[in-house]
C-alpha positions, 0 to 999 in steps of 0.5 A: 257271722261270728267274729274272726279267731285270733292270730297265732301260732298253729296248735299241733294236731296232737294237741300236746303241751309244754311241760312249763304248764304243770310249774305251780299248777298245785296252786291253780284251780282247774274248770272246764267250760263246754261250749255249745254253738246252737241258738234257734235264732240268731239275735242282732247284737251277738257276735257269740260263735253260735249257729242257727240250723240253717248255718249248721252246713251238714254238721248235726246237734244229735252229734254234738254231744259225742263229739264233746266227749271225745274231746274230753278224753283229749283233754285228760290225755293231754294234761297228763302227758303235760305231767300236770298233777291230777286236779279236779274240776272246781268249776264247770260252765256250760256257756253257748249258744244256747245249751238248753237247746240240746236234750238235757239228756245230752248236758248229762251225759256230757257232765257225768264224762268231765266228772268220770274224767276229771274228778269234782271237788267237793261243793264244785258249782256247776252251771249252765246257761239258758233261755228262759223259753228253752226250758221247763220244770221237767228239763231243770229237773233233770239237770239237778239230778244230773248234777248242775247246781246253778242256771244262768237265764237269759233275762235281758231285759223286762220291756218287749220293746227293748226285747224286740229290738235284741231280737230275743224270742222270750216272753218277759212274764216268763221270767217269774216262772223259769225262776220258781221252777229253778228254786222247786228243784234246788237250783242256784239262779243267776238272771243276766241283764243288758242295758244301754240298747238302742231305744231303751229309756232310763225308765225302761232299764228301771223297770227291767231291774225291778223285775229280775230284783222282784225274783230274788235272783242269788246272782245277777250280770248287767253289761252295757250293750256293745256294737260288735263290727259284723252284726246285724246291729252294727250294719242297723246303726250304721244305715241310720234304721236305730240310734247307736247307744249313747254312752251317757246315758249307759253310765246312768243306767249303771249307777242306777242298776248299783243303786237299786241292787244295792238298795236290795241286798246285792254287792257288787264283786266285780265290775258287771256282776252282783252276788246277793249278801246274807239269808238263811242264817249264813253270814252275809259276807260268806253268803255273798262270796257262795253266791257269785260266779266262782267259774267267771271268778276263775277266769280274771283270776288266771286259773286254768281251765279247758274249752271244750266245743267249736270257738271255745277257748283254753287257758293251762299254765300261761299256755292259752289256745282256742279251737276250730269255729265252725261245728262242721270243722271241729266234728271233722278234727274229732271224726280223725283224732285230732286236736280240734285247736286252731291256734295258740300262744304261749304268753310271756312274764309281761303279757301275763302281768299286764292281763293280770292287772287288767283282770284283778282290777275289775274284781273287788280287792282283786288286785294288791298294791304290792304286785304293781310296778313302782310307776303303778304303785305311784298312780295309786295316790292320785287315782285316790285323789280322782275319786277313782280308787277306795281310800279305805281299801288302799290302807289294806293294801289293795286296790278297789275302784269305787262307784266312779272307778267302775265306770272308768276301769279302763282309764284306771288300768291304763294308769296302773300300768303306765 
C-alpha cells in the first residue's frame, strides 16, 4: 500500500489559514494540482497513493469527480477568507493514478470548475497524465476541447522486457500512436522515461531513448528507478527473485540519456527533465522555455499551488498541508463539509531556506549566489574546482551544475549548505 502521510500538526476541519499566506502573495504564481488515485493495476515499483478497484472499499470512481469539485469551492472560500488577493491559475496538472481512467468527460467537468472558480491566465498550461492504453484519438479530442493543452504519457520504457518487470500494461508500439493522435488535436506531448530497472541493460535504455526521440516529444522526464520500502519491488529485492538497481550502471544510463537528447535537440533545465529547443520559427531559447513543464517548474520554484483529491499535497505562503489518503475517507470529509486535510505545517525562514537551496539548485540557473549564505557562497569555488558547478555561469552569478554536478546534486547542496 502507498507510504505513509507525514507527521504533523492536525489541520482544522475548516481548513482555514493564517493570514501571514497572502504576505507577498502578489509575487507568487498559483496552480492547482488534481489528483486522481485510480490505476487498473497496481505496478510493483510504485509507491503513488493510487488504488486498484479492489482497494477502493465502497468508495466509487463515478463519484470522484463531484467530490473534487466541492473541494474546489473549499479552496476558493478558504484562499479568500485567508485574504489572498484573487489569482488565476497559471498552471493546472492532473497527476494520479491514472486520469485517463475516469470519463474524459469528468476531467472536463472538473477543469472547467477550477477556471469558473479561479480564473485562467492567459497561455496557462494545462496537463494531464496518461497511460498510453488509457486513451484514444476521441478521448484526447475531448480534452482539447475541454481546454487541456499538453499530455503527459506514461512511456517508461521501449523494451517488453523491461515493461514486464515494472509490470506496465502498455504495449511499447503504442507509443508511435498516442503521440500522432496528440499532435492531430493540438496537443503539447511530453513522454516520461525510467531507467535503471532491474534487468534493464545500457543497450536496453539505448533503445528506449531512441524511441521516444523518433517521436519528437516537446518534453521528456527520465528518473532513475528508486526502491521505495513497502512495494512489491522492494519485498522482490530483498528475497533475492531480482537484482536491486545498480547505481553505476544508472549514472550511465543518465549520461547517455543527456548525450542522446542533447544530440536531438533537447537542454536539460532541470535535473531529470528535457525541453526540446527551437522549430517552427520560434527562438530556441524561447521555444525551450515554452516547452518545459512550467507546473513542476512552479513546485522547485516555491510558487503556491492547492492539492485537490485524496494524498494530494498543498503548498500557500509557507503553509504547506496534505489531505486524507484513502478515497473512502476523503469522500466521507467532503460527504460532512469538511476540510479533507490531515495534517499541516507552517514552515519557518530556515526550512524555507534550506528547501529553497535544495529545490532551485537542480534547475538550471535556478539558484543565485547572492542568496546563499556565506559558508555556501565559500564552497562555490571549490565545487568549481570538482567539476561540479559551471565556471561560466558562476561569472553571472548563478549556480549550474554540470554533467558531473547533475549526478552528484545531493552531495552539492549538502556543501551549499554546510
Amino acid at each position: 500500500m502507498p507510504s505513509a502521510l507525514p507527521l504533523a500538526d492536525p489541520a482544522p476541519l475548516n481548513g482555514l489559514l493564517p493570514s501571514s499566506v497572502a504576505d507577498d502573495a502578489a509575487t507568487r504564481n498559483f496552480g492547482v494540482y488534481v489528483h486522481v488515485p485510480f490505476c487498473r493495476v497496481r505496478c510493483g515499483y510504485c509507491d503513488f497513493n493510487t488504488y486498484t478497484s479492489e482497494e477502493l472499499r465502497g468508495s466509487k470512481r463515478s463519484d470522484y469527480a463531484g467530490q473534487a469539485m466541492e473541494e474546489i469551492a473549499l479552496a476558493a472560500t478558504v484562499l479568500s477568507a485567508a485574504g489572498l488577493p484573487q489569482r488565476a491559475a497559471s498552471t493546472i496538472f492532473f497527476g494520479g493514478g491514472t486520469p485517463t481512467l475516469l470519463p474524459s468527460g469528468d476531467l472536463a467537468a472538473m477543469l472547467a470548475a477550477i477556471i469558473d472558480t479561479f480564473g485562467l491566465q492567459p497561455g496557462a498550461e494545462i496537463t494531464t497524465e496518461a497511460n498510453p492504453d488509457s486513451v484514444d484519438l476521441e478521448y484526447l479530442s475531448t480534452l482539447k476541447d475541454a481546454g487541456f493543452t499538453r499530455v503527459s504519457f506514461g512511456m517508461q520504457s521501449a523494451v517488453p522486457e523491461v515493461l514486464a518487470t515494472l509490470e506496465r500494461t502498455h504495449d511499447p508500439a503504442r507509443i508511435p500512436l498516442v503521440v500522432q493522435w496528440a499532435r492531430q488535436v493540438g496537443l503539447d506531448v511530453s513522454l516520461d522515461l525510467i531507467y535503471g530497472t532491474p534487468g534493464e541493460t545500457l543497450e536496453d535504455w539505448r533503445r528506449s531513448l531512441e524511441h521516444a526521440i523518433a517521436q519528437q516529444p516537446d518534453h521528456l522526464s527520465a528518473y532513475a528507478l528508486i526502491v521505495e520500502d513497502g512495494t512489491k519491488l522492494a519485498r522482490q529485492i530483498r528475497r533475492g527473485e531480482v537484482a536491486q538497481p545498480d547505481d553505476d550502471l544508472q549514472a550511465d544510463m543518465y549520461e547517455l540519456a543527456d548525450q542522446l537528447l542533447a544530440q536531438a535537440g533537447f537542454e536539460w533545465y532541470e535535473v531529470s527533465n528535457w525541453a526540446h529547443r527551437g522549430g517552427h520559427g520560434v527562438p530556441a531559447l524561447a521555444h525551450t522555455l515554452d516547452r518545459r513543464s512550467r507546473h513542476n517548474l512552479a513546485y522547485w520554484q516555491g510558487h503556491d499551488w492547492w492539492g485537490i483529491g485524496p494524498g494530494a499535497h498543498s503548498h500557500i505562503g509557507g503553509v504547506r498541508w496534505w489531505n486524507v489518503k484513502h478515497p473512502a475517507a476523503y469522500a466521507d470529509r467532503i460527504r460532512a463539509g469538511h476540510s479533507p486535510a490531515a495534517g499541516r505545517e507552517t514552515l519557518n525562514g530556515e526550512t524555507r531556506r534550506v528547501e529553497r537551496v535544495l529545490l532551485l539548485t537542480r534547475i538550471r540557473d535556478g539558484l543565485t549566489i547572492a542568496e546563499l549564505a556565506p559558508s555556501g557562497r565559500t564552497a562555490v569555488a571549490g565545487l568549481i574546482a570538482d567539476e561540479l558547478v559551471d565556471a561560466r555561469a558562476a561569472l553571472r552569478g548563478s549556480i549550474e551544475l554540470t554533467l558531473r554536478g547533475r549526478l552528484l546534486a545531493d552531495a552539492v547542496v549538502r556543501r551549499l549548505l554546510e
